[in-house]
KEFI-512236 format. One record per atom (N, C-alpha, C, O): residue in three letters; atom name; x, y, z. Coordinates in steps of 0.2 Angstrom, whole numbers, plus 5000, padded with zeros to 4 digits. Atoms other than C-alpha are relative to their C-alpha. Layout:
N
[ALA CA [X Y Z]]
...
end
This chain:
169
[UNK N [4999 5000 4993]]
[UNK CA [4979 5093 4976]]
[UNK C [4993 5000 5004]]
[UNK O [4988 5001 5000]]
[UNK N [5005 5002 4995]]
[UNK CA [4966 5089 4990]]
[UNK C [5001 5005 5007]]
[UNK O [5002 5003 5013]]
[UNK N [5002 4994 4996]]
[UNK CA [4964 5105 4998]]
[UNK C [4991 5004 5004]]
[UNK O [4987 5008 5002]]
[UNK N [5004 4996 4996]]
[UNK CA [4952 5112 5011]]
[UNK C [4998 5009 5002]]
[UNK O [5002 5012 5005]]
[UNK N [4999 4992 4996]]
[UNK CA [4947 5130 5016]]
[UNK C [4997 4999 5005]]
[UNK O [4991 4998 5006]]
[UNK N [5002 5000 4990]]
[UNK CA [4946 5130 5034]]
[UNK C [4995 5007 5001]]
[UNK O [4995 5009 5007]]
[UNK N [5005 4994 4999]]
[UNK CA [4933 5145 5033]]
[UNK C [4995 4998 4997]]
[UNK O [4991 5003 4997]]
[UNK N [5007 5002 5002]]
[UNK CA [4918 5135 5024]]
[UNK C [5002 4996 5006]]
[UNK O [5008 4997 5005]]
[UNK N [4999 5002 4996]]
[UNK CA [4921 5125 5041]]
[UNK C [4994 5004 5004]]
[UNK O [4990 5000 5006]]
[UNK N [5005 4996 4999]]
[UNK CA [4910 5140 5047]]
[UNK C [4993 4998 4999]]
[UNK O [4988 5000 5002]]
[UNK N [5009 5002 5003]]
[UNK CA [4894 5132 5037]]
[UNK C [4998 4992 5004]]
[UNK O [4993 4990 5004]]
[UNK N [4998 5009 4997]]
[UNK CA [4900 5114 5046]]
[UNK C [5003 4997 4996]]
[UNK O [5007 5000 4992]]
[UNK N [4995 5005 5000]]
[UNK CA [4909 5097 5042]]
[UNK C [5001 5003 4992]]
[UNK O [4997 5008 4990]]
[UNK N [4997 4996 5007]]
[UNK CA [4917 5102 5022]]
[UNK C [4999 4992 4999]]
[UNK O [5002 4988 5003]]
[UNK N [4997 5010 5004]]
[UNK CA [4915 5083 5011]]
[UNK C [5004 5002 4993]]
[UNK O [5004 5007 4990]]
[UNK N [4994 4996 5004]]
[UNK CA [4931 5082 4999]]
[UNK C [4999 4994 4996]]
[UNK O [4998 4988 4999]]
[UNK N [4998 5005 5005]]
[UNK CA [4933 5072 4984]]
[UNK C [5004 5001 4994]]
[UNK O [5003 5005 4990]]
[UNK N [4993 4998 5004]]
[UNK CA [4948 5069 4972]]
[UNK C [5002 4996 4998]]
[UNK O [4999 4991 4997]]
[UNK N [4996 5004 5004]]
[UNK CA [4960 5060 4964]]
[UNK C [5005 5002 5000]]
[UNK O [5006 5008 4999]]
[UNK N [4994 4998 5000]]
[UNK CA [4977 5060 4965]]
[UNK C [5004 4996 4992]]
[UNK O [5005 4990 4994]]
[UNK N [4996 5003 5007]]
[UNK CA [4986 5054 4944]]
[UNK C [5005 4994 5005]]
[UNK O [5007 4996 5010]]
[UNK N [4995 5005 5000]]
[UNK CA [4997 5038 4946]]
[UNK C [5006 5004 5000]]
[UNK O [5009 5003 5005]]
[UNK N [4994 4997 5001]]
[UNK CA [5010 5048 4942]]
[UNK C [5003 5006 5004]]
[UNK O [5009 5008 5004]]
[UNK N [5000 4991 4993]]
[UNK CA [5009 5064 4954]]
[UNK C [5006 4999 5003]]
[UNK O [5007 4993 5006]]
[UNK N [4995 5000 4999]]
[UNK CA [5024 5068 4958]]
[UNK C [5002 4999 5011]]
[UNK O [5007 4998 5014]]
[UNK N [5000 5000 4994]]
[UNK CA [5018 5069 4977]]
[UNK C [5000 4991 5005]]
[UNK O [5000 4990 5011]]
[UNK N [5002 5006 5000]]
[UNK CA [5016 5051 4976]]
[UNK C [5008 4995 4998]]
[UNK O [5008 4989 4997]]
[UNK N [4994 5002 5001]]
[UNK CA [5034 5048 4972]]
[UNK C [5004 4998 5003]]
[UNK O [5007 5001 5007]]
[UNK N [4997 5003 4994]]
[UNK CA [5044 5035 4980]]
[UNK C [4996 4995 5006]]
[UNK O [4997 4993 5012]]
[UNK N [5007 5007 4997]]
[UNK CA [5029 5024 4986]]
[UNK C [5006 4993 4999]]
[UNK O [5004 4988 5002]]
[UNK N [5001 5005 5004]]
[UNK CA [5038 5011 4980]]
[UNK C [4996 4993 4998]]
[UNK O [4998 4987 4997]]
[UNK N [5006 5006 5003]]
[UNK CA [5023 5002 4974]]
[UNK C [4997 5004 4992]]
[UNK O [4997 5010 4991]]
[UNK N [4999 4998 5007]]
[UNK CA [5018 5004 4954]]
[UNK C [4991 5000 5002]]
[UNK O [4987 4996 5006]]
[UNK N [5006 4998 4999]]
[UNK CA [5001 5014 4952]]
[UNK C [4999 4998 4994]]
[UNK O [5003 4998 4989]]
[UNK N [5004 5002 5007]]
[UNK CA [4988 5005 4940]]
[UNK C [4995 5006 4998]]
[UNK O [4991 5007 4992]]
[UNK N [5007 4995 5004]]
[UNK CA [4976 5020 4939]]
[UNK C [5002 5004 5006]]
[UNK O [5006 5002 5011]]
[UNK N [5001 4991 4994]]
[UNK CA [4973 5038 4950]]
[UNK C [4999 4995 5005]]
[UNK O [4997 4989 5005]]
[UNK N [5003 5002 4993]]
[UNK CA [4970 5036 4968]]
[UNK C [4995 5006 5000]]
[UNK O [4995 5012 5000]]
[UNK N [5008 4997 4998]]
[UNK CA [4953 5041 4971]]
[UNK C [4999 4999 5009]]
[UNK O [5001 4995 5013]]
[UNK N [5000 4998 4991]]
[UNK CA [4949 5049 4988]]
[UNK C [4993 5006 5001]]
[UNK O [4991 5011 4998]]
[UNK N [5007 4995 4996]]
[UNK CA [4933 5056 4997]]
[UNK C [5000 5000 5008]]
[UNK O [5003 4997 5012]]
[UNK N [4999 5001 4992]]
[UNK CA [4931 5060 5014]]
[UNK C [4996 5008 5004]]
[UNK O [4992 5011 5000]]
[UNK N [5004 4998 4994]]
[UNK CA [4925 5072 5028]]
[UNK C [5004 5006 5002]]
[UNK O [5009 5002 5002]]
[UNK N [4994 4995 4993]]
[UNK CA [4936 5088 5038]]
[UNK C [4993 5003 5003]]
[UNK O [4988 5006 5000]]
[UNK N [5003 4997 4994]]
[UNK CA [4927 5093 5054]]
[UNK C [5004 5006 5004]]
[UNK O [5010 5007 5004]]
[UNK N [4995 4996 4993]]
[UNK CA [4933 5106 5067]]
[UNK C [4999 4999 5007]]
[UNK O [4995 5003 5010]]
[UNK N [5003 5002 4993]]
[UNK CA [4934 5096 5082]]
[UNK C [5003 5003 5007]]
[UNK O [5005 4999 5012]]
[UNK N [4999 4997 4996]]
[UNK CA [4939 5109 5093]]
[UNK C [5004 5008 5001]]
[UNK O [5001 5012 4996]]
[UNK N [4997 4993 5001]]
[UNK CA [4949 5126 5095]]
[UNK C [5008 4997 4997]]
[UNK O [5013 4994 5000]]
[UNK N [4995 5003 5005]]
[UNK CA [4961 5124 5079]]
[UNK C [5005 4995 5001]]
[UNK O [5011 4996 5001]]
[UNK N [4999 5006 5002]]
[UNK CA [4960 5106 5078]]
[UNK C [4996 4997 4995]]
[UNK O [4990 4996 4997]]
[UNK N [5005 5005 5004]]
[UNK CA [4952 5097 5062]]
[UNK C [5002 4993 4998]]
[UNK O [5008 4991 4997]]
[UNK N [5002 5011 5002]]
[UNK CA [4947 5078 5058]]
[UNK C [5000 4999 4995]]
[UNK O [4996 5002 4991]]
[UNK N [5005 5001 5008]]
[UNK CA [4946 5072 5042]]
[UNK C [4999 4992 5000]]
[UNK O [5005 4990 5000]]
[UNK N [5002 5005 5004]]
[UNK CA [4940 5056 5038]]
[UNK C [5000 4997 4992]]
[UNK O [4996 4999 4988]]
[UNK N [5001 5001 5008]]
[UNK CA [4941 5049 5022]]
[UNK C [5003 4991 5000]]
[UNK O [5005 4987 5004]]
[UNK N [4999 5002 5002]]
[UNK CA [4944 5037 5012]]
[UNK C [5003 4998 4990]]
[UNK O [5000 5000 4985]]
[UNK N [4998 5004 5006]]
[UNK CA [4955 5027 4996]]
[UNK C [5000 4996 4996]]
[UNK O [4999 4990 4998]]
[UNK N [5002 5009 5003]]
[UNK CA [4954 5016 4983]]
[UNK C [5005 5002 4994]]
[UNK O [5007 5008 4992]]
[UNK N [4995 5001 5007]]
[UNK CA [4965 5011 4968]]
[UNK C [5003 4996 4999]]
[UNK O [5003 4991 5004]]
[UNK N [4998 5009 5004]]
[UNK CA [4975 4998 4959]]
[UNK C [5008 5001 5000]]
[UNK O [5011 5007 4998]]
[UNK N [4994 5001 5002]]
[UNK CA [4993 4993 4959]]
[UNK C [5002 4994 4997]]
[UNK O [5000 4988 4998]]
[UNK N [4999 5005 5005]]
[UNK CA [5001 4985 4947]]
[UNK C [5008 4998 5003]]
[UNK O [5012 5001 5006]]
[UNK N [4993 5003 5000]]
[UNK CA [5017 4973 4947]]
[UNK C [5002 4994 4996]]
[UNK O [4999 4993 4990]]
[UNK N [4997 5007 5004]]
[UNK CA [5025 4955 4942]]
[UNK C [4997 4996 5007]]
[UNK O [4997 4998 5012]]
[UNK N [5004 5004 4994]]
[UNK CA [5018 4942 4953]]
[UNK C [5007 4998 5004]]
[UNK O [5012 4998 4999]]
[UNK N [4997 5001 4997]]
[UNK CA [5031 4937 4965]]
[UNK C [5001 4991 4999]]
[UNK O [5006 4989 4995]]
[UNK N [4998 5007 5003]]
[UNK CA [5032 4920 4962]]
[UNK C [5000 4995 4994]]
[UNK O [5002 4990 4994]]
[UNK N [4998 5002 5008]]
[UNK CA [5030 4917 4941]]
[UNK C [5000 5005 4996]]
[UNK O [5000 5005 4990]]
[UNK N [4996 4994 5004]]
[UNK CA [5033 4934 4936]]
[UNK C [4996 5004 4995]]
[UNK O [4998 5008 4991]]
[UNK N [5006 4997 5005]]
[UNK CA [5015 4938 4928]]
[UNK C [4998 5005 5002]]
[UNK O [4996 5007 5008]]
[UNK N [5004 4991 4999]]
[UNK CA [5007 4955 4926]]
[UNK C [4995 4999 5004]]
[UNK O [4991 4994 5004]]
[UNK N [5006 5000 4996]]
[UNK CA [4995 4958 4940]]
[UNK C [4999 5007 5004]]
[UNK O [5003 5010 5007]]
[UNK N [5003 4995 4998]]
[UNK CA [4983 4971 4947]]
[UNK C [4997 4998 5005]]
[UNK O [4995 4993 5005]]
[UNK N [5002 5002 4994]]
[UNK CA [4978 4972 4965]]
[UNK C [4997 5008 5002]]
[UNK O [5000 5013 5002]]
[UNK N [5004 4996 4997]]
[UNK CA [4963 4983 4972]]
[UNK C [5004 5003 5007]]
[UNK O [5005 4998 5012]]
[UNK N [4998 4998 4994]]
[UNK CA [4970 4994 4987]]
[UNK C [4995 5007 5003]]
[UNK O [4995 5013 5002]]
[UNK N [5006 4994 4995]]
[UNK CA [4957 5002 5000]]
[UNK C [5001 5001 5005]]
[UNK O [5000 4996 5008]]
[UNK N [4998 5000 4991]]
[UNK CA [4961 5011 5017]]
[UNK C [4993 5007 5000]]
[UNK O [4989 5010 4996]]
[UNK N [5005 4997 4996]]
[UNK CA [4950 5018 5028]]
[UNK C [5006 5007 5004]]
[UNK O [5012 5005 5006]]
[UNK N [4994 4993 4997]]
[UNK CA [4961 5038 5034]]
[UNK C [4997 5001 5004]]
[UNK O [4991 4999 5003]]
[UNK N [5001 4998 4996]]
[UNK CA [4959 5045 5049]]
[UNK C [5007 5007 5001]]
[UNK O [5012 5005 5003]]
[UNK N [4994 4996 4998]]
[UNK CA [4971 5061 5052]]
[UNK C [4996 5006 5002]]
[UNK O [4990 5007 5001]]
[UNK N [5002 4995 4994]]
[UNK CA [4970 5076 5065]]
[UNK C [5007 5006 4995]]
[UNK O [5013 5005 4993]]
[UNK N [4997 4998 5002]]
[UNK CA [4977 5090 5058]]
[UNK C [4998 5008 5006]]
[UNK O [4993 5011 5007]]
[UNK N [4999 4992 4997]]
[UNK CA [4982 5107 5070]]
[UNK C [5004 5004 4997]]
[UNK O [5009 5003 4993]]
[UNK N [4999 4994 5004]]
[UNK CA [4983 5124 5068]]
[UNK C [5005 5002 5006]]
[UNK O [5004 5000 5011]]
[UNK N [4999 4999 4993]]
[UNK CA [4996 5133 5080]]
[UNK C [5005 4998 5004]]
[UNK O [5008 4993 5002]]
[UNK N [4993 5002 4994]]
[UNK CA [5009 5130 5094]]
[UNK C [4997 4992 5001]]
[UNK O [5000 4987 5000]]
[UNK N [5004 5007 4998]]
[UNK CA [4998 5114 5099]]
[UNK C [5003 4993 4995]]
[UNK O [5003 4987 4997]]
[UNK N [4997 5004 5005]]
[UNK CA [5006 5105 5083]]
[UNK C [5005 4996 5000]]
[UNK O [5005 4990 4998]]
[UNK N [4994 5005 4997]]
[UNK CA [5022 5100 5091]]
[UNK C [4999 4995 5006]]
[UNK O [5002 4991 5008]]
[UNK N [5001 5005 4995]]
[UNK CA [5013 5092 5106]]
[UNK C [4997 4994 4998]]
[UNK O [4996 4990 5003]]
[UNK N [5002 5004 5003]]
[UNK CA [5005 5078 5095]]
[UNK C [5002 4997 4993]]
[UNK O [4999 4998 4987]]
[UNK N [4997 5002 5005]]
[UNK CA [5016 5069 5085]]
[UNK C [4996 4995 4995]]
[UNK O [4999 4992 4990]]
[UNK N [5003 5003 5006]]
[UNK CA [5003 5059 5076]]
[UNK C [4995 5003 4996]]
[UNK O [4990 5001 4994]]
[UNK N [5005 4994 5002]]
[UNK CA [4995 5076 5070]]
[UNK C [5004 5004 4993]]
[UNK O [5009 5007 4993]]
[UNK N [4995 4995 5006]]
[UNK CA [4999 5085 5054]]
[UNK C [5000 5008 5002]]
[UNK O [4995 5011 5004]]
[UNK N [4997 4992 4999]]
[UNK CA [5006 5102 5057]]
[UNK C [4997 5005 4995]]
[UNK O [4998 5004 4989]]
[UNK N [5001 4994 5003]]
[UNK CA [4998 5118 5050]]
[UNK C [5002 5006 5003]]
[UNK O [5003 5007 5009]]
[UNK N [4995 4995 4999]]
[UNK CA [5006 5133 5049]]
[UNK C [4994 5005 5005]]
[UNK O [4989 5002 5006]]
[UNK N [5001 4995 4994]]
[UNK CA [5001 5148 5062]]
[UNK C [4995 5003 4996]]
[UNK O [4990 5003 5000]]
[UNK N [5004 4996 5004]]
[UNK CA [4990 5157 5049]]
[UNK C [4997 4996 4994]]
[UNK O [4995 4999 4989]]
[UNK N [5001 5004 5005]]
[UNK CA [4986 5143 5038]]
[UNK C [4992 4999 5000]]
[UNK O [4988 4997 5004]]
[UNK N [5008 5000 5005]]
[UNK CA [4968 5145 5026]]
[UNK C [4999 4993 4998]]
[UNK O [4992 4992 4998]]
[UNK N [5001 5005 5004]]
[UNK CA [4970 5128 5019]]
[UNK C [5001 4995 5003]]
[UNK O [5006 4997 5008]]
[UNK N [4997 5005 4998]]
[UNK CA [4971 5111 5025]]
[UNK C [5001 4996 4991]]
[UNK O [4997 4997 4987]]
[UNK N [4997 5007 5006]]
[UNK CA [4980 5097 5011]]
[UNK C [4999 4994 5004]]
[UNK O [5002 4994 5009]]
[UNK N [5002 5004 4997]]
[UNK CA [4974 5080 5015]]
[UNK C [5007 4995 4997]]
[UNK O [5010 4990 4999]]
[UNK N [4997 5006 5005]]
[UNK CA [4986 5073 5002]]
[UNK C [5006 4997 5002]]
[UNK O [5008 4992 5000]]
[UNK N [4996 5004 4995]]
[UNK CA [5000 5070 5017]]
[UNK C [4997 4994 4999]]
[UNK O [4999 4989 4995]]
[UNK N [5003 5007 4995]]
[UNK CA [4989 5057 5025]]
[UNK C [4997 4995 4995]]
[UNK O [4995 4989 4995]]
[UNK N [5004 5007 5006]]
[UNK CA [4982 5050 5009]]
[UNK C [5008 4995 4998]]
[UNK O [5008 4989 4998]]
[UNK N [4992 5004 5002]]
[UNK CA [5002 5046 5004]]
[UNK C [5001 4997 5004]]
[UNK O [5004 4992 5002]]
[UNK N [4998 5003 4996]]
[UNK CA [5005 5040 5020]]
[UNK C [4997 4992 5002]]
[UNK O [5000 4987 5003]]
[UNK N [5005 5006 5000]]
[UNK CA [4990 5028 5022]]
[UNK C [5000 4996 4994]]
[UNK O [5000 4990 4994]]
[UNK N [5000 5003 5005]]
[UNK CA [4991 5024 5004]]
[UNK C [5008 4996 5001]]
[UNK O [5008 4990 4999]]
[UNK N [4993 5002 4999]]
[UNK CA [5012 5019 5009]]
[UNK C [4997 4993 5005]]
[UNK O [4999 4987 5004]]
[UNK N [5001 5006 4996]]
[UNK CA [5005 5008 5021]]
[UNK C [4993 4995 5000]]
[UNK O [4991 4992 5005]]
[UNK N [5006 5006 5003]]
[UNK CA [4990 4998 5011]]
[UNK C [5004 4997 4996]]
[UNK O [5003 4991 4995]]
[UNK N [5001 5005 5007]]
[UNK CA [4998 4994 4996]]
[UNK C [5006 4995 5003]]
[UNK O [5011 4995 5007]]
[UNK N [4995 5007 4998]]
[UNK CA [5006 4977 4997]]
[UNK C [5006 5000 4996]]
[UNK O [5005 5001 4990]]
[UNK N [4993 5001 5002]]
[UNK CA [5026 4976 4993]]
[UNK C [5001 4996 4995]]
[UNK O [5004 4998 4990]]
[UNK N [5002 5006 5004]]
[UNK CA [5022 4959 4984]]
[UNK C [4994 4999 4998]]
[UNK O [4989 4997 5002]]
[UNK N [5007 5004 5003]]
[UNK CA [5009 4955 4973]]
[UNK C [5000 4993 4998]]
[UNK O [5006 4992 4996]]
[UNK N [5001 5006 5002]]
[UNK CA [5004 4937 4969]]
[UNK C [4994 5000 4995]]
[UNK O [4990 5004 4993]]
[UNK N [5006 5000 5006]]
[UNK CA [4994 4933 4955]]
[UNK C [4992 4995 5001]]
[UNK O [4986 4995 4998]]
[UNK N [5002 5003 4994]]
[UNK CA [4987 4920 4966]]
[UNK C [4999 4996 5006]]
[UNK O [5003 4991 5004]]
[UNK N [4996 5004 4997]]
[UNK CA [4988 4911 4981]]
[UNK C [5004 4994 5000]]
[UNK O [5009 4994 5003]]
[UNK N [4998 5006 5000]]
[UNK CA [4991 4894 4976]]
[UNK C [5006 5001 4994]]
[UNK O [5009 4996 4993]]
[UNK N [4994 4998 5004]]
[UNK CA [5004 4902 4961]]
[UNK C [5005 4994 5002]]
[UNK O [5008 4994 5008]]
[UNK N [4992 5005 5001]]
[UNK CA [5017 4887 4958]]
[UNK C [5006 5002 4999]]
[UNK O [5011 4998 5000]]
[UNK N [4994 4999 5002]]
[UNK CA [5029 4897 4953]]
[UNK C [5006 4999 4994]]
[UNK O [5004 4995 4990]]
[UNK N [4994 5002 5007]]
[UNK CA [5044 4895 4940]]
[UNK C [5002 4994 5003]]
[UNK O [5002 4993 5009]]
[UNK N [4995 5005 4999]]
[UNK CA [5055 4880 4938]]
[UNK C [5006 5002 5002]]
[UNK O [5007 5007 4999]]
[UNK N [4993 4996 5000]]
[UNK CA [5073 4885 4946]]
[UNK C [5006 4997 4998]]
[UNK O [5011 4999 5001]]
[UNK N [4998 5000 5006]]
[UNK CA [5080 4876 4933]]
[UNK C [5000 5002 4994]]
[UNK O [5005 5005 4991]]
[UNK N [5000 4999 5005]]
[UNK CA [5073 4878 4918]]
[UNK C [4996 5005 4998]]
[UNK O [4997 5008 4993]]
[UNK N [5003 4992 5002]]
[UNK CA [5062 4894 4921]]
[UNK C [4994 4999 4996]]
[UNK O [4992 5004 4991]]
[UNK N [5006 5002 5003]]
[UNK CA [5045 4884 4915]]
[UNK C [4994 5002 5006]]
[UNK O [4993 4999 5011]]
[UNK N [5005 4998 4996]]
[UNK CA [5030 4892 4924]]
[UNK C [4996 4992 5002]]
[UNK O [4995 4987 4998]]
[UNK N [5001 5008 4998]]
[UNK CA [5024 4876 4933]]
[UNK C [4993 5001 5002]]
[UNK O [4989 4996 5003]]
[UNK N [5009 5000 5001]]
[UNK CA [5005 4884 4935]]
[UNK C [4997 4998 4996]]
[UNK O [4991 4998 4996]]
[UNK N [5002 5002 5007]]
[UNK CA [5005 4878 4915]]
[UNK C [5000 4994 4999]]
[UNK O [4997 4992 4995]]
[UNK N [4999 5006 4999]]
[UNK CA [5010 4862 4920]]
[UNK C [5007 4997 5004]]
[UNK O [5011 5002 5005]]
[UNK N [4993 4999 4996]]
[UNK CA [5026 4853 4929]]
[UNK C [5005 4999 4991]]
[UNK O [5004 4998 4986]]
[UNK N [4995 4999 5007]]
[UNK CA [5041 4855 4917]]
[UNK C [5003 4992 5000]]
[UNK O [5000 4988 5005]]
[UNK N [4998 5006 5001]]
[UNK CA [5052 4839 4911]]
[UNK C [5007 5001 5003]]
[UNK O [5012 4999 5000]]
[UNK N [4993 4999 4998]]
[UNK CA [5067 4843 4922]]
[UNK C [4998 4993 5007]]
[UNK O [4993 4992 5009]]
[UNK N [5000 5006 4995]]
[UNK CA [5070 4827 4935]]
[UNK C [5001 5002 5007]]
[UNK O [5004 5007 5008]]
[UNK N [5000 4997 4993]]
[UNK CA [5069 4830 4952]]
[UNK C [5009 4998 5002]]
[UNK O [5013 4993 5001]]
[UNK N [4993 5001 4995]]
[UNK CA [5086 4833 4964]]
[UNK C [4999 4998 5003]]
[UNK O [4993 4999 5005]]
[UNK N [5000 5002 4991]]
[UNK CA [5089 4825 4979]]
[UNK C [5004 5006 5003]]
[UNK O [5007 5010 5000]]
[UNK N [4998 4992 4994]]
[UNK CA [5092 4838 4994]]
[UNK C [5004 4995 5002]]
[UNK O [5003 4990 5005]]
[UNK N [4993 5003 4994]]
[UNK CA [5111 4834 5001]]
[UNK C [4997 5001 5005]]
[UNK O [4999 4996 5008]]
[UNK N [4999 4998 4993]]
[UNK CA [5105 4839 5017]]
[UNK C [4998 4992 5003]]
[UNK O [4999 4990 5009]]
[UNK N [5004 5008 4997]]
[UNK CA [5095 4821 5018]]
[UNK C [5007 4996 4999]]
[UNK O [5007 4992 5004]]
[UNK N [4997 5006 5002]]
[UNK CA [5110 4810 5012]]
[UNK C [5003 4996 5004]]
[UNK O [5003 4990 5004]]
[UNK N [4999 5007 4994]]
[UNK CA [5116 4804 5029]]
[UNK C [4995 4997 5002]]
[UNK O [4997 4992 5004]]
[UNK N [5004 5002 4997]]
[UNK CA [5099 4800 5033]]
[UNK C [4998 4993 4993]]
[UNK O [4997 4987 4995]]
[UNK N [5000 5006 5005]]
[UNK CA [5098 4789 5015]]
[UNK C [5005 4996 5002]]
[UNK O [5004 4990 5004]]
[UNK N [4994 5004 4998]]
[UNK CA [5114 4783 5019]]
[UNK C [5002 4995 5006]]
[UNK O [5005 4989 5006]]
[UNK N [5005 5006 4997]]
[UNK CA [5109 4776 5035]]
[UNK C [4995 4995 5000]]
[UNK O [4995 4989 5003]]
[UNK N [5005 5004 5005]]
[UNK CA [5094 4769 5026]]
[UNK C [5004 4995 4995]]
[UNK O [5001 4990 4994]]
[UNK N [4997 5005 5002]]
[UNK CA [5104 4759 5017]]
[UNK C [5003 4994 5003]]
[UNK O [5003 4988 5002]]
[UNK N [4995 5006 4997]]
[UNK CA [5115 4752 5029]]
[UNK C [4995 4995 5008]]
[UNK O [4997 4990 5011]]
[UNK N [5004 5004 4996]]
[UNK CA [5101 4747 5040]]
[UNK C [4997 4996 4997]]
[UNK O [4993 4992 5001]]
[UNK N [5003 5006 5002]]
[UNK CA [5094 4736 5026]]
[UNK C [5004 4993 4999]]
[UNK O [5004 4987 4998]]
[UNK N [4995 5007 5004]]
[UNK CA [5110 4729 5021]]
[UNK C [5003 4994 5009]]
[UNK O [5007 4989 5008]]
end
């Protein structure tokens, strides 16, 4: 966990650094698949009467199937954190502020690491932009090459073929 003591705060700004395991169960229901720890550094200040800053920062890798041919791929994900964490009655007037209890020693960064990480990692990975995709016949990755399947015509054109016909004839 990625805990502070709000009483080295006294010496000035606290720098924090940590990791949180892929698998942490605090990390549960991202739904995004962790390729390694999330590694996290960052800053807590106390910018005023029991309010603090932290600044930080994330990085690590998700893993998945590429969204369109289905291949293993890892994608680098790094945010920049910003959260305000109060101490106090003051908690519920600022709903973009993490809540500390009345007597609270500690601050935990690892909400806003979860929160921020929910909101870098991409839903879909590509393996790369121009990914061709599978065949949706035959299920031949067409990045390896085009498979031997004959192209369809799209019903949706056939009046306009059928037109074309009759304006030649």
């Amino acid at each position: 966990m990625l805990q502070i003591d709000l009483r080295e705060l006294a010496l000035g700004p606290v720098e924090t650094a940590g990791e949180l395991a892929k698998d942490d169960p605090l990390l549960a229901g991202l739904e995004v698949g962790l390729a390694e720890a999330v590694r996290v550094g960052g800053r807590l200040q106390a910018t005023g009467e029991e309010r603090f800053y932290w600044h930080g920062t994330l990085d690590t890798r998700v893993a998945g199937e590429c969204r369109r041919c289905l291949a293993p791929v890892s994608q680098a994900v790094h945010a920049d954190i910003g959260a305000l964490f109060v101490r106090g009655a003051d908690a519920d007037d600022d709903p973009d502020a993490f809540a500390l209890g009345e007597d609270a020693t500690l601050v935990d960064v690892t909400p806003a690491v979860r929160e921020e990480l929910f909101l870098a990692a991409p839903r879909y990975v590509l393996c790369r932009e121009d990914c061709r995709g599978l065949c949706p016949r035959c299920g031949q990755d067409l990045n390896a090459g085009p498979c031997g399947c004959s192209p369809t015509p799209d019903l949706r054109w056939s009046a306009l073929a059928a037109l074309k016909d009759k304006l030649r004839g």
